[in-house]
DOZAKOL-392245 format. One record per residue: residue number from 1; x, y, z of N, C-alpha, C in turn; residue in one letter. Coordinates in pm, 1 decimal, padded with zeros to 6 digits. Last residue first. Layout:
# DOZAKOL-392245
<NUM; <X; Y; Z>; <X; Y; Z>; <X; Y; Z>; "a">
...
***
This chain:
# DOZAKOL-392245
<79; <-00022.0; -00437.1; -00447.3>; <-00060.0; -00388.6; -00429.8>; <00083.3; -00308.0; -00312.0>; "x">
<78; <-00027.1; -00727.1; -00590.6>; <-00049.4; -00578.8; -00624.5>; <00030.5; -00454.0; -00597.3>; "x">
<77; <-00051.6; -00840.4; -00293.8>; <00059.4; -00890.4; -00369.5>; <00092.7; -00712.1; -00487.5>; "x">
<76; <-00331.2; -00796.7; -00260.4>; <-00217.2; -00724.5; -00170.0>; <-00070.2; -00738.3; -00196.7>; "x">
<75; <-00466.5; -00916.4; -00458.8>; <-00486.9; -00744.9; -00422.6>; <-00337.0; -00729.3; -00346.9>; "x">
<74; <-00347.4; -01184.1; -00390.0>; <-00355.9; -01135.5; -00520.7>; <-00341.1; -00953.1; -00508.6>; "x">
<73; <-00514.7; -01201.0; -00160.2>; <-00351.7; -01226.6; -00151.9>; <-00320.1; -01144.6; -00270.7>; "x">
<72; <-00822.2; -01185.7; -00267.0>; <-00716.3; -01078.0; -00141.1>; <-00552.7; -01053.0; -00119.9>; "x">
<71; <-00770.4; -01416.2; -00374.0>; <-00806.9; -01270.7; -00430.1>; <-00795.9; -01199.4; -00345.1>; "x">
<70; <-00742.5; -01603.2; -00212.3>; <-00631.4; -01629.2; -00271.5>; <-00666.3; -01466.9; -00374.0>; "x">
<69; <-00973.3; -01574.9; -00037.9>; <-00825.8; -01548.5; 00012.3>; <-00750.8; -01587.2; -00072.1>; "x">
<68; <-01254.6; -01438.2; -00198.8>; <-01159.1; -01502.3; -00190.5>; <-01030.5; -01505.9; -00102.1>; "x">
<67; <-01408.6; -01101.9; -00132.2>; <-01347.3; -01189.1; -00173.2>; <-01273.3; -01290.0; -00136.1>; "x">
<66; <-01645.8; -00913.7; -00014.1>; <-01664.4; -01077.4; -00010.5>; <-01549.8; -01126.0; -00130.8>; "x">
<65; <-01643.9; -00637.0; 00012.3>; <-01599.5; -00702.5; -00133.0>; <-01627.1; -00854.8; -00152.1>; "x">
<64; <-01657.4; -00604.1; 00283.9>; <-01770.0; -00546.1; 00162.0>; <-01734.9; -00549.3; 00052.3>; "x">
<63; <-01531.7; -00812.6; 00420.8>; <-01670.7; -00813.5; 00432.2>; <-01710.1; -00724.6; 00305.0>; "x">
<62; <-01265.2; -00822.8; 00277.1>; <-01368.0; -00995.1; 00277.6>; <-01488.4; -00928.9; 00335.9>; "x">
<61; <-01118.4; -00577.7; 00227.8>; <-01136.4; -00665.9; 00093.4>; <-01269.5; -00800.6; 00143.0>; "x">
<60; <-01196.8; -00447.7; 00455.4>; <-01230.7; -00410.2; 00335.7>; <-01260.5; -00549.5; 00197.3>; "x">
<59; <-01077.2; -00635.3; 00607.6>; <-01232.8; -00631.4; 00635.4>; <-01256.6; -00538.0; 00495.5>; "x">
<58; <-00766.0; -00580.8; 00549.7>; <-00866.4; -00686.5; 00538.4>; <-01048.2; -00696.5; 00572.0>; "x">
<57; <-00663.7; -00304.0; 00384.5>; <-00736.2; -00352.3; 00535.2>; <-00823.5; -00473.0; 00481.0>; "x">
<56; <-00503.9; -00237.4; 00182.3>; <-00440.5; -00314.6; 00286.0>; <-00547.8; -00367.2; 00413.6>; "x">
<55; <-00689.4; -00117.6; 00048.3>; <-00670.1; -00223.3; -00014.6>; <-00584.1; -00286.3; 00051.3>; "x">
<54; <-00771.2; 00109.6; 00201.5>; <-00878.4; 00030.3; 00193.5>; <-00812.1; -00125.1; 00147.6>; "x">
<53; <-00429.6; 00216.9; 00378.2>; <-00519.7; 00211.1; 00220.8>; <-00614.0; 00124.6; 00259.2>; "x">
<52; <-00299.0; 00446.3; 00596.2>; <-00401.6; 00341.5; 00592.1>; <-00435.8; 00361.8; 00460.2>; "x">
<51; <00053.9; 00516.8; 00547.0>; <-00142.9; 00572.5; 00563.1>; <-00217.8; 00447.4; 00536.5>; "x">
<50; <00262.0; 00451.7; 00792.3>; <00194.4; 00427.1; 00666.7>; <00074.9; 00438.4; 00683.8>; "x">
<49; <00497.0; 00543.6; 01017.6>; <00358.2; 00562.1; 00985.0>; <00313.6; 00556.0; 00839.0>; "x">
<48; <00778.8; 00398.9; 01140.5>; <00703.1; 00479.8; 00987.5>; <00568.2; 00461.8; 00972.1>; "x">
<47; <00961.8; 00543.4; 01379.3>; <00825.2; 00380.1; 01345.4>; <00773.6; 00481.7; 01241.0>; "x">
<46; <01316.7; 00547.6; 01419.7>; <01188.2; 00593.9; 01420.5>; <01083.9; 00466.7; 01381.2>; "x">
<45; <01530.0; 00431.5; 01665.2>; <01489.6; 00441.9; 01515.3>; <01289.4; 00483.0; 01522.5>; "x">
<44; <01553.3; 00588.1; 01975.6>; <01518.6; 00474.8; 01920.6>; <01506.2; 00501.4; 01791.0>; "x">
<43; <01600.2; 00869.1; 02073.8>; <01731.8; 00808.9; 02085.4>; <01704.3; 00632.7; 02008.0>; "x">
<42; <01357.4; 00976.9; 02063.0>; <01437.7; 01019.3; 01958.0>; <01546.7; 00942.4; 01964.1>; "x">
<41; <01055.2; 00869.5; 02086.8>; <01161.7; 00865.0; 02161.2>; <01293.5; 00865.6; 02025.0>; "x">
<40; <00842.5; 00891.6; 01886.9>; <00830.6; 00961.0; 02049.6>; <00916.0; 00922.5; 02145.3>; "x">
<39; <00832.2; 00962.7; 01603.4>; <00973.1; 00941.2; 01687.2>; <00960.9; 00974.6; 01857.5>; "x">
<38; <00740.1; 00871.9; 01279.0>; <00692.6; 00874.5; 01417.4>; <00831.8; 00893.7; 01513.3>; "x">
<37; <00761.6; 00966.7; 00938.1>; <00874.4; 00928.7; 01054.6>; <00806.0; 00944.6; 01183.7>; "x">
<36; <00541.0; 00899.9; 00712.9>; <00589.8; 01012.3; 00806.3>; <00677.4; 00922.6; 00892.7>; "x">
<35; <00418.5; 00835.3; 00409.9>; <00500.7; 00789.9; 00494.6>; <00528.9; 00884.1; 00579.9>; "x">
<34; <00130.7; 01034.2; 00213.1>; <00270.4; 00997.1; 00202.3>; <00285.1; 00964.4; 00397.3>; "x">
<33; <-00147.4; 01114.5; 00248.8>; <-00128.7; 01031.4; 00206.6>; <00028.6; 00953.0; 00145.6>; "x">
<32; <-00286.6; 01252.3; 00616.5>; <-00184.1; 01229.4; 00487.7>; <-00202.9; 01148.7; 00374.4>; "x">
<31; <-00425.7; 01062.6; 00835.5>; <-00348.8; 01219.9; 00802.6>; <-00254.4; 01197.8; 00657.9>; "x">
<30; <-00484.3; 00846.7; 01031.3>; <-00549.8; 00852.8; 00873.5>; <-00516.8; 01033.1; 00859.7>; "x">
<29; <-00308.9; 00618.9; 01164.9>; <-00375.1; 00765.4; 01189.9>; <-00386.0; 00788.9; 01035.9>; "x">
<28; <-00188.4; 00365.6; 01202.3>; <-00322.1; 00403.4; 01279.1>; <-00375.7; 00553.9; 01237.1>; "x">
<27; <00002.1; 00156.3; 01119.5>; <-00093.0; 00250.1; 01048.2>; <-00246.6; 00293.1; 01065.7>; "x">
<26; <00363.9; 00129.7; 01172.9>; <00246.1; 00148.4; 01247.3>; <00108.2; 00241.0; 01159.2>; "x">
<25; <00663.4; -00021.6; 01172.6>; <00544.4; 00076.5; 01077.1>; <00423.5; 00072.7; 01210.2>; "x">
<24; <00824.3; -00147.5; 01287.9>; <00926.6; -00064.5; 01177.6>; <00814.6; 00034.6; 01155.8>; "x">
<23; <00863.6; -00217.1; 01690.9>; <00804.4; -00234.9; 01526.9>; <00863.0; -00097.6; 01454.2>; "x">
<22; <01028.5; -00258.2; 01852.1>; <01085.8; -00242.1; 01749.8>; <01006.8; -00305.2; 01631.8>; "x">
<21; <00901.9; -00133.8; 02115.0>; <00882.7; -00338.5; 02100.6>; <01000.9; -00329.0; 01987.1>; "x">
<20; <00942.0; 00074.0; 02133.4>; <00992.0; 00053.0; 02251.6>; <01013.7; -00091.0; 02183.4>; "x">
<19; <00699.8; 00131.9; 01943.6>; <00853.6; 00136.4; 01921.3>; <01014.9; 00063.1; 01993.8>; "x">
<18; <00504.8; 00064.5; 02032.8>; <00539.8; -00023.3; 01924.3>; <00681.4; 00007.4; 01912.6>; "x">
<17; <00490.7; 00246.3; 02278.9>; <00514.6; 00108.6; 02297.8>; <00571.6; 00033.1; 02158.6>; "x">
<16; <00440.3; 00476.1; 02148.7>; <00602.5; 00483.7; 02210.7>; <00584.0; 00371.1; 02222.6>; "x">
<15; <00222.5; 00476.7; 01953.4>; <00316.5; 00442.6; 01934.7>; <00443.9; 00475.8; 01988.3>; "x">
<14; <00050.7; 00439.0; 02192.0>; <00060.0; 00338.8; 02133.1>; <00180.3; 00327.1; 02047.6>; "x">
<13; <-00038.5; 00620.9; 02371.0>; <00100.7; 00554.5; 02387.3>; <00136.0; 00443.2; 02310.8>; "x">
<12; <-00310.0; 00668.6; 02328.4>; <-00197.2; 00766.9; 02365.7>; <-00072.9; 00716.5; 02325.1>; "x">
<11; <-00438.4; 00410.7; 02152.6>; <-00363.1; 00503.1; 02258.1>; <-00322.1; 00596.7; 02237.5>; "x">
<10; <-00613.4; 00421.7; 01818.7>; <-00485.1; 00386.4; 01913.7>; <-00478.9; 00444.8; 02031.0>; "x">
<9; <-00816.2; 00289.6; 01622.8>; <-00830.1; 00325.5; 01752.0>; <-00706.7; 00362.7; 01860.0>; "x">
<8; <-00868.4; 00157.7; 01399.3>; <-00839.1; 00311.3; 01396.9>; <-00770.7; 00336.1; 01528.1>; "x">
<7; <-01013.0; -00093.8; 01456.1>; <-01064.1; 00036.5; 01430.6>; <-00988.7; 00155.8; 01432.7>; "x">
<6; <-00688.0; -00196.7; 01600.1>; <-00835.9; -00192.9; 01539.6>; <-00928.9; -00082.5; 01588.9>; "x">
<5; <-00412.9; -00078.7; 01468.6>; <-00493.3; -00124.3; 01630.6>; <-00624.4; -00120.8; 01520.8>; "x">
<4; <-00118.8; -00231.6; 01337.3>; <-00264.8; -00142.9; 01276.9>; <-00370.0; -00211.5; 01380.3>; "x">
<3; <00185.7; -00276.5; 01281.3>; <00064.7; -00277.4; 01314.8>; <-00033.4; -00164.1; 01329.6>; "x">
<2; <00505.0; -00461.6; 01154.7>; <00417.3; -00358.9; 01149.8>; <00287.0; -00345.1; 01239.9>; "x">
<1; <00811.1; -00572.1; 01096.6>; <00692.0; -00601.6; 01170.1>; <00616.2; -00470.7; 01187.7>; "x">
***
């Protein structure tokens, strides 16, 4: 189980809560382009920060591509 706050936008604390919940990913911070280990509590498994891709964000693919949901599935299947 993963998540991605809208717009970008996270808390402070956003990811000690996702963790606290036992999400695995979280892809709020646009640094990098390889996986990083998040760990704002070291005694919990870490939350793997995955870089945001255009081709995972849905408003990418349906407002400024206007595709399909079975061409979005397709991209992200891909992908």
């Amino acid at each position: 189980m993963g998540h991605k706050t809208a717009g970008f936008a996270p808390g402070v604390e956003t990811s000690a809560v996702l963790q606290s919940l036992g999400f695995l990913y979280q892809m709020d911070f646009q640094w990098g382009d390889l996986p990083d280990a998040l760990r704002p509590d070291a005694a919990q498994p870490p939350l793997i920060h995955l870089p945001p891709t255009l081709f995972l964000d849905d408003y990418t693919l349906f407002w400024d591509n206007y595709l399909a949901p079975d061409d979005a599935f397709a991209t992200w299947q891909e992908t």
